[in-house]
DOLUM-357552 format. One record per residue: residue in one letter; y, x, z of N, C-alpha, C in turn. Coordinates in pm, whole numbers, padded with zeros to 5 digits. Atoms other than C-alpha are relative to their C-alpha. Example, Ala and Ser with C-alpha at 12.3 -4.5 7.8 and 13.67 -1.06 7.14 Angstrom:
! residues 2
+------+---------+--------+--------+----------+---------+--------+---------+--------+--------+
! type ! n.north ! n.east !   n.up ! ca.north ! ca.east !  ca.up ! c.north ! c.east !   c.up !
+------+---------+--------+--------+----------+---------+--------+---------+--------+--------+
!    A !  -00119 !  00089 !  00000 !   -00450 !   01230 !  00780 !   00120 !  00090 !  00000 !
!    S !  -00119 ! -00082 ! -00006 !   -00106 !   01367 !  00714 !   00109 ! -00077 !  00073 !
+------+---------+--------+--------+----------+---------+--------+---------+--------+--------+
//
This chain:
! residues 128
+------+---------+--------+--------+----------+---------+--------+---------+--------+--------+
! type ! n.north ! n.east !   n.up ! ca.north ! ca.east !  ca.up ! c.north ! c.east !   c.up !
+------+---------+--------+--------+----------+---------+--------+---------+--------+--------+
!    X !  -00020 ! -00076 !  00119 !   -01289 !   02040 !  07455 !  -00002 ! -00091 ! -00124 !
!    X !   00017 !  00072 !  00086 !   -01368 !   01773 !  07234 !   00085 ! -00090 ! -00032 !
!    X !  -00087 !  00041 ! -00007 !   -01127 !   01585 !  07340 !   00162 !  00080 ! -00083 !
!    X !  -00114 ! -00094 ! -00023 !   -00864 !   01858 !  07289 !  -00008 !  00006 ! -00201 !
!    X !   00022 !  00005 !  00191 !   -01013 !   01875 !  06876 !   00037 ! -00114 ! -00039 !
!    X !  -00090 !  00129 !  00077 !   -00954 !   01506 !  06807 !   00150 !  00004 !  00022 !
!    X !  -00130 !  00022 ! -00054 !   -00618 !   01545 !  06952 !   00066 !  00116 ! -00156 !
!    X !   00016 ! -00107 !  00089 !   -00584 !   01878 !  06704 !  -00004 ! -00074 ! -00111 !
!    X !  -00022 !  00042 !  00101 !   -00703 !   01690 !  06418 !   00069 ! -00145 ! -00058 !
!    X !  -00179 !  00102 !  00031 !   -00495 !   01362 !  06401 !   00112 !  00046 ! -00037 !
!    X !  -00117 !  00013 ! -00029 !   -00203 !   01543 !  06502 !   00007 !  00098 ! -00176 !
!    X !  -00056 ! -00098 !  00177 !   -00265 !   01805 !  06144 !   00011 ! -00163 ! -00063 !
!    X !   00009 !  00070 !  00054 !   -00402 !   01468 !  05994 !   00159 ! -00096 ! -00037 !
!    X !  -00156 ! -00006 !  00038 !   -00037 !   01339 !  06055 !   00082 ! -00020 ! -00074 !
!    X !  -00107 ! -00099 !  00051 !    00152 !   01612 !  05957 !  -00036 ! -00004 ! -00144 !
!    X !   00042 !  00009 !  00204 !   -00020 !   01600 !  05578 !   00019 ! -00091 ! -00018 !
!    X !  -00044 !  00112 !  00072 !    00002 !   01273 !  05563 !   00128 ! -00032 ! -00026 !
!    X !  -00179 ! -00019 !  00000 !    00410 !   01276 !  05637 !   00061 !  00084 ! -00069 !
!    X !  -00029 ! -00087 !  00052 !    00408 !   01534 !  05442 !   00020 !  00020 ! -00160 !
!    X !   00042 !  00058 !  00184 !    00274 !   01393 !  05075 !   00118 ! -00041 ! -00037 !
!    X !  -00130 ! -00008 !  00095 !    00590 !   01422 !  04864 !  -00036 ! -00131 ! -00164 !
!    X !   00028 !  00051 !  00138 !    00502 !   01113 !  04577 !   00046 !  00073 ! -00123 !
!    X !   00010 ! -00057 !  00134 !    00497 !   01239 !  04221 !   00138 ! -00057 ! -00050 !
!    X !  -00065 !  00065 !  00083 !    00798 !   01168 !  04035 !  -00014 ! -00091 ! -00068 !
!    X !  -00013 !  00074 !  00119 !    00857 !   00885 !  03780 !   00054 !  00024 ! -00102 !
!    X !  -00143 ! -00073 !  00161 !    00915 !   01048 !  03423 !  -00012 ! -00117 ! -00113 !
!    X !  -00008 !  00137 !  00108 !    01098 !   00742 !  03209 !   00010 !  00069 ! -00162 !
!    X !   00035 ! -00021 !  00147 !    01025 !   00786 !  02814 !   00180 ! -00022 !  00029 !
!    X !  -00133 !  00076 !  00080 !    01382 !   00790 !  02630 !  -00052 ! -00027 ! -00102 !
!    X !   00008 !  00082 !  00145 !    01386 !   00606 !  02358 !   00071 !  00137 ! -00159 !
!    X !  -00039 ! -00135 !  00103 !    01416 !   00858 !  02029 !   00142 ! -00060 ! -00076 !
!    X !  -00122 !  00029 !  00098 !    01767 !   00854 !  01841 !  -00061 ! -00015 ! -00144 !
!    X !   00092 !  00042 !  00124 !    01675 !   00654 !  01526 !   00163 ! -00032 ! -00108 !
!    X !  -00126 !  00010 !  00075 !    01957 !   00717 !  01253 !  -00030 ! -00039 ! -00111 !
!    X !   00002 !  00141 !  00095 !    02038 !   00473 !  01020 !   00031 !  00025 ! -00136 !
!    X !  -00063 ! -00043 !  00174 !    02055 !   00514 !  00663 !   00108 ! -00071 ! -00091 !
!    X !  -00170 !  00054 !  00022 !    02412 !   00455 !  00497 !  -00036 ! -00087 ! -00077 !
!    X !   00003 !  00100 !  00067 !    02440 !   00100 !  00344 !   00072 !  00010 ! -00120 !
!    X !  -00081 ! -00006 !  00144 !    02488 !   00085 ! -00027 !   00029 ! -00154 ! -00012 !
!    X !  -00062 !  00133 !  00011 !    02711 !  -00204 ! -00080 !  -00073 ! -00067 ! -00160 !
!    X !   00079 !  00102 !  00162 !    02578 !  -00229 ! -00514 !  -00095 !  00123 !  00014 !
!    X !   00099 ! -00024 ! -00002 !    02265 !  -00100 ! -00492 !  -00023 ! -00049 ! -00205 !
!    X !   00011 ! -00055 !  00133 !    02145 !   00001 ! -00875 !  -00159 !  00069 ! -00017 !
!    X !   00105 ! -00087 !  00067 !    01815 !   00076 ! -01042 !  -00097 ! -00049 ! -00070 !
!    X !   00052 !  00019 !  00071 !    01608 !   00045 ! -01308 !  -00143 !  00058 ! -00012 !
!    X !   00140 ! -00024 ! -00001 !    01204 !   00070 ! -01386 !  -00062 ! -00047 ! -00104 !
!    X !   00085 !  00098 !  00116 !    00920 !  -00014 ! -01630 !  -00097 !  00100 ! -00015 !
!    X !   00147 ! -00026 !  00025 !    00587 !   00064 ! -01685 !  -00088 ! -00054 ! -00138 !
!    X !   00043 !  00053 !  00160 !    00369 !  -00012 ! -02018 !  -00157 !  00047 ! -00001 !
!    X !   00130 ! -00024 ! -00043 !   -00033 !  -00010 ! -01978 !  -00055 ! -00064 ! -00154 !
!    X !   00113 !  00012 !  00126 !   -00229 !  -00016 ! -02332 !  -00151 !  00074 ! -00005 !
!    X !   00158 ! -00103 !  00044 !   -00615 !   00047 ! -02294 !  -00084 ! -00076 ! -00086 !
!    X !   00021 !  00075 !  00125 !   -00768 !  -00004 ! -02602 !  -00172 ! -00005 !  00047 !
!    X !   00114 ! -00005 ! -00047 !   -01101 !   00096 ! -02428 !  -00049 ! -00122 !  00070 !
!    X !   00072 !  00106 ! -00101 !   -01093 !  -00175 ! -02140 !   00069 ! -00133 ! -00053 !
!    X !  -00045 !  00142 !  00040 !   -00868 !  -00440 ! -02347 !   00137 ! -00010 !  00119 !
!    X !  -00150 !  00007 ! -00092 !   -00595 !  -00394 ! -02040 !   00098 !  00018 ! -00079 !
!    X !  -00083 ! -00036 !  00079 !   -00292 !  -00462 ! -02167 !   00145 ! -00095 !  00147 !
!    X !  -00073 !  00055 ! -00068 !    00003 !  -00516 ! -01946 !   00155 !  00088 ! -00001 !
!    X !  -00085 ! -00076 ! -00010 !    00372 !  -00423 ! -01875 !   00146 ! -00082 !  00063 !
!    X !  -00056 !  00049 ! -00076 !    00673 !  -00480 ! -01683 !   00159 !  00083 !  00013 !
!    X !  -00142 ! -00097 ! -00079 !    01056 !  -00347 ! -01663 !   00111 ! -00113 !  00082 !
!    X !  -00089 !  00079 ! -00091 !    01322 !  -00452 ! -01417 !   00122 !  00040 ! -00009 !
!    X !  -00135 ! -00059 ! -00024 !    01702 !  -00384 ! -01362 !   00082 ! -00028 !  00114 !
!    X !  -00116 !  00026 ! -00104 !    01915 !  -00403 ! -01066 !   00160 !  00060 ! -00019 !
!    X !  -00158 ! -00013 ! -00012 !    02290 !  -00437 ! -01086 !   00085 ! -00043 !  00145 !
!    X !  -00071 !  00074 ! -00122 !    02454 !  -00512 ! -00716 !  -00123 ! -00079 !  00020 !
!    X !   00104 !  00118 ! -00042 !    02295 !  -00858 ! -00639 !  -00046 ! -00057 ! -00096 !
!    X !   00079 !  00036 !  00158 !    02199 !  -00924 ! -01010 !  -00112 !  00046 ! -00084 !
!    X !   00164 ! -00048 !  00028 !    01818 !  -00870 ! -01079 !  -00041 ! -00064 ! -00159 !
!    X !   00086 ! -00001 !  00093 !    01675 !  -00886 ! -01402 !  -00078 !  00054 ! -00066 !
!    X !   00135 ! -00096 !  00022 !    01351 !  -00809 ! -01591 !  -00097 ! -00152 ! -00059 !
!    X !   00118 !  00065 !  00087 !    01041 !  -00922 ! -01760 !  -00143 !  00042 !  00029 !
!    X !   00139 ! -00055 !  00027 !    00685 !  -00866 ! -01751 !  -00130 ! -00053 ! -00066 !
!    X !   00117 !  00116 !  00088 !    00359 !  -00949 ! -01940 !  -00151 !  00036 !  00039 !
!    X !   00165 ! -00065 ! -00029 !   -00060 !  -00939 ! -01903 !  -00052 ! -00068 ! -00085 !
!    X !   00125 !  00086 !  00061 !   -00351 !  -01071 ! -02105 !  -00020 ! -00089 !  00067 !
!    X !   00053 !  00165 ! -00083 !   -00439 !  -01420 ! -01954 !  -00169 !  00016 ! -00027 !
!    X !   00113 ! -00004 !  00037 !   -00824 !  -01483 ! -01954 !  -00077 ! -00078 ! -00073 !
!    X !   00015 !  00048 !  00093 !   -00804 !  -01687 ! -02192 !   00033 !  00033 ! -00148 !
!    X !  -00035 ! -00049 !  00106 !   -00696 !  -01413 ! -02429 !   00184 !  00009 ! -00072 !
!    X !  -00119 ! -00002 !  00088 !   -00333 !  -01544 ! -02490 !   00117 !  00114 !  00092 !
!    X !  -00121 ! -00105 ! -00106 !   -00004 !  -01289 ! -02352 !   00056 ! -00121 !  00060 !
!    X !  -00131 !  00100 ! -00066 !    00196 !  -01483 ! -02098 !   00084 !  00162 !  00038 !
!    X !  -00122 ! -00101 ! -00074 !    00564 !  -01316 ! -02045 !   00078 ! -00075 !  00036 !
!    X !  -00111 !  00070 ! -00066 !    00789 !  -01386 ! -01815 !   00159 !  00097 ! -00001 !
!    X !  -00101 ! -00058 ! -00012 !    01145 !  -01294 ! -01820 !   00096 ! -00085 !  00122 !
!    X !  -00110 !  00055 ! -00116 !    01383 !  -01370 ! -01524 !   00111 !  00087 !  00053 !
!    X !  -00166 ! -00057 ! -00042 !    01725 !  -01316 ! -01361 !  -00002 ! -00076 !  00134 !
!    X !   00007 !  00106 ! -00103 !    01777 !  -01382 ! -01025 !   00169 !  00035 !  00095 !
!    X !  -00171 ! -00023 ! -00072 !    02200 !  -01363 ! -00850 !   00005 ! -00054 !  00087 !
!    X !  -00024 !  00086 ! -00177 !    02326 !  -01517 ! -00514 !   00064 ! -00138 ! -00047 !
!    X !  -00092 !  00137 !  00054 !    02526 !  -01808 ! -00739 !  -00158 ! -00066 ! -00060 !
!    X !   00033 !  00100 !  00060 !    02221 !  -01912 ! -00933 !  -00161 !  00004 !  00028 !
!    X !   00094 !  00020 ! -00072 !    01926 !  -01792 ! -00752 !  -00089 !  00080 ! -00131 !
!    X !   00093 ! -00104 !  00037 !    01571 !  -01656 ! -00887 !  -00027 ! -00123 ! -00117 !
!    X !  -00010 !  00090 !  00155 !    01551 !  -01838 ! -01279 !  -00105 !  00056 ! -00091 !
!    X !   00027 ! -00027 !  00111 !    01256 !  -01782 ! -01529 !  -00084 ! -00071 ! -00095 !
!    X !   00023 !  00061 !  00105 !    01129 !  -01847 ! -01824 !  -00157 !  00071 ! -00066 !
!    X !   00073 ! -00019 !  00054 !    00786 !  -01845 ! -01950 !  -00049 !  00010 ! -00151 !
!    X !   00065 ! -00026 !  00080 !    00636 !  -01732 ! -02275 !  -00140 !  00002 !  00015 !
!    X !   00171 ! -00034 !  00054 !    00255 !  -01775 ! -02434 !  -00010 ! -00022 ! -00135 !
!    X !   00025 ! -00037 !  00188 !    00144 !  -01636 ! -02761 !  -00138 !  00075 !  00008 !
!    X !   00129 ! -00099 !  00046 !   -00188 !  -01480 ! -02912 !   00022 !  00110 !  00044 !
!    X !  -00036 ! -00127 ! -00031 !   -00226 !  -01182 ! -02791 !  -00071 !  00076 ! -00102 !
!    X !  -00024 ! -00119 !  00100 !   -00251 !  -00884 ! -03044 !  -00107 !  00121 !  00077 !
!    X !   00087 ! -00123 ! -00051 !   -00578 !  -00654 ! -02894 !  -00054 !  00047 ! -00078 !
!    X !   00094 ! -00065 !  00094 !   -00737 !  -00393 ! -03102 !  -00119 ! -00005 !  00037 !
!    X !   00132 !  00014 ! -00018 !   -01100 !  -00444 ! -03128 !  -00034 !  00153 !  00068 !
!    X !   00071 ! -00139 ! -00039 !   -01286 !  -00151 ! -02946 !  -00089 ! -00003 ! -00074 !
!    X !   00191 !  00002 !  00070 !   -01582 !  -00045 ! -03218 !  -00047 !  00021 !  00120 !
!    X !   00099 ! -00031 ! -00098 !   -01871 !  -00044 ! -03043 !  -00109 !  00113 ! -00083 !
!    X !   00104 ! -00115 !  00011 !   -02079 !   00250 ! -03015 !  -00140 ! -00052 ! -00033 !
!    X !   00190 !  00022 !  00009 !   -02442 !   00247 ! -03139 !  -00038 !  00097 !  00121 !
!    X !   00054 ! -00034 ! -00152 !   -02659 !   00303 ! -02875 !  -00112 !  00143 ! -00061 !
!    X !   00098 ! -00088 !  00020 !   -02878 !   00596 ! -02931 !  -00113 ! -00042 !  00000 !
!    X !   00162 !  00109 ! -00006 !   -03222 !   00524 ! -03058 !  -00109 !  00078 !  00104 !
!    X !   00075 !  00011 ! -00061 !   -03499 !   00533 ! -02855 !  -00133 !  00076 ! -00075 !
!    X !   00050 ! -00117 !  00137 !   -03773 !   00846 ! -02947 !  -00123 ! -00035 !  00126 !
!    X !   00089 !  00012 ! -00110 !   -04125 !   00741 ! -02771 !  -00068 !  00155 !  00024 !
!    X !   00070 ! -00111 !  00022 !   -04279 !   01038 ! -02634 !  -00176 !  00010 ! -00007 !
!    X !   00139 ! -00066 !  00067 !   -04625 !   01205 ! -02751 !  -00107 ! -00065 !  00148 !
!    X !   00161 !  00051 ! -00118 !   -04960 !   01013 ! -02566 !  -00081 !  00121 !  00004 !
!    X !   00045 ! -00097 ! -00070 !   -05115 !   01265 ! -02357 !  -00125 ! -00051 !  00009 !
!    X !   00153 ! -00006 ! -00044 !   -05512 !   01238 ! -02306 !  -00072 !  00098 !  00092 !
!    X !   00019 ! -00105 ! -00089 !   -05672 !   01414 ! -02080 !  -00171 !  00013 !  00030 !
!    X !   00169 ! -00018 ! -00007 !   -06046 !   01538 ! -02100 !  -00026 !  00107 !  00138 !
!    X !   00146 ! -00066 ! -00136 !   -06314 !   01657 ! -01880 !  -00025 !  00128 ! -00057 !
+------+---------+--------+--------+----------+---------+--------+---------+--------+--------+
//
């Protein structure tokens, strides 16, 4: 009888094993990645202008794009107080070109606040 069960379970053991179907292989596609239309003269202009009279920041910067013809300027406080500005132009014939400026720079003083005075309070004693 025992005999007759190992015989029994091999022969299922087998049949399941011949039977295991592997899992598919699911390949990723790659996502359609569409391309954004090439502007042949590309065009645009910017500028920014930062005056804080509070922190002494003083900075500013505009640009222009024509096709392949870049120009623009920008300036900051140095920490030595004086403005440096730069202005440049940069084309495919003559490349990226500029020119430095330094001058005093022009900051409005911030008054300074008085500080609020100082009010000692009342000596406390304390009896028996």
């Amino acid at each position: 009888m025992v005999a007759k069960f190992v015989i029994v379970a091999t022969t299922l053991m087998a049949v399941v094993k011949s039977s295991v179907i592997p899992a598919p292989v699911a390949y990723a596609t790659a996502p359609i990645v569409k391309t954004e239309e090439y502007d042949p003269h590309p065009q645009y202009t910017y500028a920014y202008d930062v005056q804080d009279s509070l922190t002494g920041d003083a900075k500013s910067q505009q640009e222009t794009r024509n096709g392949d013809v870049v120009s623009g300027s920008y300036s900051f406080i140095e920490a030595d107080g004086t403005r440096r500005t730069v202005e440049y132009t940069a084309d495919p014939v003559n490349g990226f070109n500029a020119v430095v400026h330094r001058e005093p720079a022009v900051v409005k003083a911030v008054p300074a606040v008085p500080a609020a005075p100082i009010i000692a309070a009342p000596a406390y004693r304390y009896h028996h």
